[in-house]
C-alpha positions as CSV (number, residue, x, y, z in Angstrom):
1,X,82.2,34.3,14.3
2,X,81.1,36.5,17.1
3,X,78.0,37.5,15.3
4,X,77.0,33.7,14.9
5,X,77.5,33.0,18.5
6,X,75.5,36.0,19.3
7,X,73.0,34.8,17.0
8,X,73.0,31.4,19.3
9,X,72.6,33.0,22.4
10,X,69.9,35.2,21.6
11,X,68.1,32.4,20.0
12,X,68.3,30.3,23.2
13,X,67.4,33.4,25.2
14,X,64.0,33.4,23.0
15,X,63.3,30.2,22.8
16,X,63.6,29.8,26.8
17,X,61.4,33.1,27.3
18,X,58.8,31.7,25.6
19,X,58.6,27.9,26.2
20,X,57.8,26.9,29.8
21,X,57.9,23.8,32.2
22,X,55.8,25.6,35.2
23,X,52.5,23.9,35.6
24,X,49.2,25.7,36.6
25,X,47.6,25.5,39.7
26,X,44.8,24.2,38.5
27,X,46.9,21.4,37.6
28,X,48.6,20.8,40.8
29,X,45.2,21.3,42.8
30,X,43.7,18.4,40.7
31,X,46.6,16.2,41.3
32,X,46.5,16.5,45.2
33,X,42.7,16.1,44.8
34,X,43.3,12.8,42.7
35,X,46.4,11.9,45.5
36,X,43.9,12.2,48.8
37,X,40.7,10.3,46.4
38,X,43.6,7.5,46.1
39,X,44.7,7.2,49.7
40,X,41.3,7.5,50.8
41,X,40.3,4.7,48.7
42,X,43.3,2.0,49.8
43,X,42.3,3.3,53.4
44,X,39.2,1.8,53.1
């Protein structure tokens, strides 16, 4: 039983090292470019 939830926990520790949510800066510098474009636009 231990080794099973061991098992688990190192599993979950994997699969959270290697998956990730964080986006690039590349990504976030296009979307504020694409944000000011669009206010710029209904400004005018």
């Amino acid at each position: 039983m231990k080794k099973l939830l061991l098992m688990f926990a190192l599993l979950f520790t994997v699969s959270t090292a290697f998956t990730s949510c964080r986006e690039t800066n590349n990504d976030v510098a296009d979307d504020v470019e694409d944000v000011v474009d669009d206010v710029e636009d209904s400004v005018d």
